[in-house]
C-alpha positions in Angstrom: 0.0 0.0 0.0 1.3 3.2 -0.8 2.8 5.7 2.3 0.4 8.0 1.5 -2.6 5.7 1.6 -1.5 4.5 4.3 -0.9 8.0 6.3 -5.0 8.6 5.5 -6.0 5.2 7.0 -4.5 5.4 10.0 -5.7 9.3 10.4 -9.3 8.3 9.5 -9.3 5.5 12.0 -7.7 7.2 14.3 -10.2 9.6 13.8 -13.1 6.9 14.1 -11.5 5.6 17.4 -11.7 9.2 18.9 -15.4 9.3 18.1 -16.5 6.1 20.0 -18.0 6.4 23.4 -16.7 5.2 26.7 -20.4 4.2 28.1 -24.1 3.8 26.6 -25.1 1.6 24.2 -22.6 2.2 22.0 -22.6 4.7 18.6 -24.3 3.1 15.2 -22.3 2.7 12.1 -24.4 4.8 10.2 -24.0 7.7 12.5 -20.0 7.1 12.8 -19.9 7.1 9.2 -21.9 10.6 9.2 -19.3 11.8 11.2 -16.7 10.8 9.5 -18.2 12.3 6.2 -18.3 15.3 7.7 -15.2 15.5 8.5 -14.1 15.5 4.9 -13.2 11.3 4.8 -14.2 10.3 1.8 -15.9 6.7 3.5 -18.6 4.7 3.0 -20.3 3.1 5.6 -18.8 -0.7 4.8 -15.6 0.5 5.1 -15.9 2.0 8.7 -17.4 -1.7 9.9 -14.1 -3.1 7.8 -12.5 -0.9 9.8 -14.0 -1.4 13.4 -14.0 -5.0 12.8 -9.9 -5.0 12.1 -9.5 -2.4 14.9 -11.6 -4.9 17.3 -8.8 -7.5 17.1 -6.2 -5.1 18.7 -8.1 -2.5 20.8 -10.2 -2.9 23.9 -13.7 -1.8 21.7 -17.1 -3.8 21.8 -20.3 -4.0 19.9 -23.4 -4.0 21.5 -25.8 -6.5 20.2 -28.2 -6.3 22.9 -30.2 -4.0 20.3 -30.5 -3.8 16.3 -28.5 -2.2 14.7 -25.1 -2.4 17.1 -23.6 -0.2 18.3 -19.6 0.1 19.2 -18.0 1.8 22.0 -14.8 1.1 24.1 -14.6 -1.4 26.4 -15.7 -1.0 29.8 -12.1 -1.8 31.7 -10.6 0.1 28.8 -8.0 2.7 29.9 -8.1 5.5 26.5 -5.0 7.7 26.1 -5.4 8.7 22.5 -2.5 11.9 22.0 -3.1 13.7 18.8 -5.9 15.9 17.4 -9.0 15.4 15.1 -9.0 17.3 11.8 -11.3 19.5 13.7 -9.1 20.0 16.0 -6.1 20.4 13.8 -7.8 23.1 11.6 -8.7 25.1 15.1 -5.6 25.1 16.0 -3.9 26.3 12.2 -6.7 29.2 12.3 -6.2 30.9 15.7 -2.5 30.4 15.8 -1.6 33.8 14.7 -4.3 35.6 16.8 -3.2 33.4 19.8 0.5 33.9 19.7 0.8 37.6 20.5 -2.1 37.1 23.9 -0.6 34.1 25.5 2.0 33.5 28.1 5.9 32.1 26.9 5.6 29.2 29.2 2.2 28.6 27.2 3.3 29.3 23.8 6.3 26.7 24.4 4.1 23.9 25.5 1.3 24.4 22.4 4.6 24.5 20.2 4.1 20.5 19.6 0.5 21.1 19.2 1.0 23.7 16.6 3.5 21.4 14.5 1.4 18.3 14.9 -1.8 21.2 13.6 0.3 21.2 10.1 1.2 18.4 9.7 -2.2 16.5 10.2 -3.3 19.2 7.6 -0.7 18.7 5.7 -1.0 14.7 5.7 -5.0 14.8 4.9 -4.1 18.0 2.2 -4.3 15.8 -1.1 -7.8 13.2 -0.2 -9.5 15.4 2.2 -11.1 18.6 1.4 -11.7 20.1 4.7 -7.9 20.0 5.3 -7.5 22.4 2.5 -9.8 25.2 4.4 -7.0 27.1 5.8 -5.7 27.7 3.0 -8.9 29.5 1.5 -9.7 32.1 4.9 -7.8 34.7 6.0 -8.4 37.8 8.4 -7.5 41.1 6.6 -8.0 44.5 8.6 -10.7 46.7 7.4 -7.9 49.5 6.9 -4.7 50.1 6.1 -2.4 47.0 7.2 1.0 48.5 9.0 3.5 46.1 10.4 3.4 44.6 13.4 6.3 46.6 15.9 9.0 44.5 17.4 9.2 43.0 20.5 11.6 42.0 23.0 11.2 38.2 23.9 12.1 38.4 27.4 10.8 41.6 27.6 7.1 40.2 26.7 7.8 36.7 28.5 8.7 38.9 31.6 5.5 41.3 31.6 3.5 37.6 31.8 4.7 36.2 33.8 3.9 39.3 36.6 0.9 39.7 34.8 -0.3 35.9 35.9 1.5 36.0 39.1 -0.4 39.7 40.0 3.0 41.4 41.1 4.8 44.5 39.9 7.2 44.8 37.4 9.9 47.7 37.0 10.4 48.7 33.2 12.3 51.1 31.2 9.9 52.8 29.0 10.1 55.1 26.1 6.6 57.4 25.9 5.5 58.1 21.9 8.2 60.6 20.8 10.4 60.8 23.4 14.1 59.3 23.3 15.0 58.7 26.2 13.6 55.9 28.7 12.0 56.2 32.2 11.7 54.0 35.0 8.0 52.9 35.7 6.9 50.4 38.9 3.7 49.0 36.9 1.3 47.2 38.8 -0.2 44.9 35.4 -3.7 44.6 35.1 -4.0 42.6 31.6 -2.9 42.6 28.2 -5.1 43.9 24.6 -4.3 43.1 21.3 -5.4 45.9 19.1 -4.3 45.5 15.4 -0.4 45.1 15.1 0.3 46.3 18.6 0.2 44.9 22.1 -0.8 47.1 25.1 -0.5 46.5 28.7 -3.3 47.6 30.8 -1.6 48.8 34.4 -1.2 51.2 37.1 2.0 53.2 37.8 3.7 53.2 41.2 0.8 53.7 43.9 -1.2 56.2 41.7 -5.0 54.6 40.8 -5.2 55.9 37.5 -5.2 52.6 34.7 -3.5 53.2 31.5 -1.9 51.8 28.2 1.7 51.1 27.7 2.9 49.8 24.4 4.4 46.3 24.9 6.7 47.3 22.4 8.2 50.1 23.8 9.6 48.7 27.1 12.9 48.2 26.6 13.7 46.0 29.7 11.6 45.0 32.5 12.3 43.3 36.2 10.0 41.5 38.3 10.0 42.9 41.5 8.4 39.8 43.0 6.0 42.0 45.0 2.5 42.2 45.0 0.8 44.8 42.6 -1.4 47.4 44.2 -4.7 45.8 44.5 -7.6 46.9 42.3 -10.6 44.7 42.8 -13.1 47.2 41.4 -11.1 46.8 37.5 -12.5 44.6 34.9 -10.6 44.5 31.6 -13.9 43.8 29.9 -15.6 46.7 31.1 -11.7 49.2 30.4 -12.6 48.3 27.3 -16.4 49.0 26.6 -15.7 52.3 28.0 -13.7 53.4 25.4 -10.1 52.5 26.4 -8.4 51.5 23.4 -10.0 54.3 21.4 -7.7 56.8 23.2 -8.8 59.4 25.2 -11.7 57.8 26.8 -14.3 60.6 25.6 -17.9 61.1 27.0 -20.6 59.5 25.2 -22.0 61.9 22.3 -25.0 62.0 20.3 -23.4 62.4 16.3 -25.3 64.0 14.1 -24.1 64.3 10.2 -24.8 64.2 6.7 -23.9 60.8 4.6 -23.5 60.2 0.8 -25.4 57.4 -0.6 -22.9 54.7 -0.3 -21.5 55.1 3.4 -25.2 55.2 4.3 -25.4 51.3 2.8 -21.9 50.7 4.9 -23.6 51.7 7.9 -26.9 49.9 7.2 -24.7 46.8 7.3 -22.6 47.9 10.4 -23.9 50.3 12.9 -22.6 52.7 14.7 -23.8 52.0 18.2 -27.1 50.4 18.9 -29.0 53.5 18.9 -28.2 54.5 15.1 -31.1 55.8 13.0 -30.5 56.4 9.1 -32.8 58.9 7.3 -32.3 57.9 3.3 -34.4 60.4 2.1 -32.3 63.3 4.2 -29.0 61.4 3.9 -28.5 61.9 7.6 -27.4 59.7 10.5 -27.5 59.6 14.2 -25.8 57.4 16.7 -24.2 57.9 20.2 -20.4 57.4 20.0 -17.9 58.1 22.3 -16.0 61.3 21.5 -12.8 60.0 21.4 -9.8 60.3 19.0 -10.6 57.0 17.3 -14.3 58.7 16.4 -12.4 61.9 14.9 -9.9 59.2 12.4 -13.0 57.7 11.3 -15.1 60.4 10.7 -11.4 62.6 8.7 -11.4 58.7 7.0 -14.5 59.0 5.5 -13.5 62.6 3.4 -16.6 64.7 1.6 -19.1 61.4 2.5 -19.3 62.8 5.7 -20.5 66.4 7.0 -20.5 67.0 10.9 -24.0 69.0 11.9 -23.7 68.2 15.6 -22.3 68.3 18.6 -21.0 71.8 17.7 -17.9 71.2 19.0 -16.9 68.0 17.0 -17.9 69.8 13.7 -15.5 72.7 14.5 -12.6 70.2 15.7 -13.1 68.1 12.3 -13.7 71.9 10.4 -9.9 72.7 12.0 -8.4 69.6 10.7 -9.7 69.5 7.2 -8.8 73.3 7.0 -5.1 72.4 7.9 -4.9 69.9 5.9 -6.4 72.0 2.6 -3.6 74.8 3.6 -1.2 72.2 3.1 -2.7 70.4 0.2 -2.8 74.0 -1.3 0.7 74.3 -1.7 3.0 72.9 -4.4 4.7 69.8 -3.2 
């Protein structure tokens, strides 16, 4: 038999062995067959009972023939250890490996490492007679603007701000603030860790001061762990930090937008909302929606160019009205 043939028989009944039960009456052919086909194997149902029947002879599994049709299961005093992953499995693993790698701990990431490999090469063994293995290849995530690079990090840097992070103590860093040169030395007491596009931000107090804020993972340029408990803060949730507007910057009041749309942003936001609240008018070309004013609203809104006119709150008009202005000054001008 050829390796490869052989490679996608033992993966499909490996597969197979993973689906039988421990207790009950047992699972039917039919239904393990279903399951399999589902999957993506490329089975009928006499070859999963040629199967179970050649995978009875070696493995602790039974058939139940109190009832018509059987059933099969594992065997009562059976003691099941099966390492690996199902395709499922395997193609979980593939698609959320780039979104996990940047949010979980060093001393995680090194133990998944196997898992990862063993992700690609299942795939990669099932890739040429099962369809299904193939999927990652057809998805991807793409940002709904424009895609910058992720910054670099230090390794020990980022292995060293989770491990105080899981072990709730402070950690001294040197930090360099957005357009400054030179570092400063922070105690930060770390609260959690956000992923927002490319860049990694630590949610934390300073020293004993209350107030929460955002560093950029990327630019501490060393950190310690002080090995000392962080300043408590029962009342935080990072959940809630972030409904209120956190990682919009500026954490701005809730506003009630008013402002004229052209005809195709208006079909934009009749797919995706604003806020809850948003009403469209078509026939005026307006829209309404409470937003938080915050720097984040103010890039989307400058995004958008003439398919947006500002009518209200007065002040956000005249802030976006200063901006445009500026920019027309400089536009003005031969380059």
């Amino acid at each position: 038999m050829p390796a490869d043939s052989t490679r996608n028989t033992l993966l499909r009944q490996w597969a197979l062995l993973k689906m039988l039960p421990t207790s009950g009456s047992g699972m039917l052919v039919k239904a393990l067959t279903e399951e399999l086909q589902r999957e993506g194997y490329t089975v009928s149902k006499r070859q999963v009972e040629r199967d179970l029947k050649g995978l009875v002879e070696c493995l602790p599994l039974e058939c139940n023939d109190k009832g018509v049709p059987h059933g099969w299961r594992w065997s009562s005093t059976a003691s099941i250890n099966l390492p690996g992953m199902t395709l499922a499995e395997a193609l979980s693993m593939r698609v959320v490996e780039d979104t996990l790698r940047p949010l979980l701990p060093a001393s995680v990431l090194k133990t998944m490492a196997p898992r990862f490999r063993q992700a690609a090469n299942t795939l990669s063994a099932l890739a040429d007679s099962n369809r299904n293995a193939r999927w990652v290849g057809k998805v991807r995530t793409v940002a709904p603007m424009l895609p910058l690079l992720p910054p670099e990090i230090e390794p020990d840097v980022l292995e060293t701000v989770q491990d105080a992070l899981l072990a709730d103590e402070q950690v001294e860093v040197a930090y360099r603030s957005m357009g400054q040169e030179q570092t400063h030395t922070l105690t930060l007491n770390p609260l959690g860790l956000v992923q927002r596009g490319p860049v990694s931000y630590l949610v934390a107090t300073a020293h004993s001061y209350p107030d929460v804020r955002l560093y950029a993972v990327h630019r501490i340029h060393s950190a310690k762990r002080l090995y000392k408990p962080m300043e408590p803060r029962p009342d935080f949730d990072l959940d809630a930090y972030i409904q209120a507007g956190a990682l919009q910057f500026g954490g701005g009041e809730p506003i009630l937008m008013e402002a004229r749309i052209k005809d195709w942003l208006a079909r934009i936001l009749e797919e995706t909302p604003l806020s809850p609240d948003q009403t469209l008018e078509h026939d005026e070309h307006r829209v309404s929606a409470t937003v938080l004013n915050t720097p984040q609203l103010r890039w989307w809104i400058l995004s958008q160019g003439a398919a947006i006119e500002v009518i209200a709150p007065p002040e956000l008009r005249k802030a976006i009205a200063v901006t445009l202005a500026e920019a027309s000054g400089i536009y003005s001008k031969p380059a």
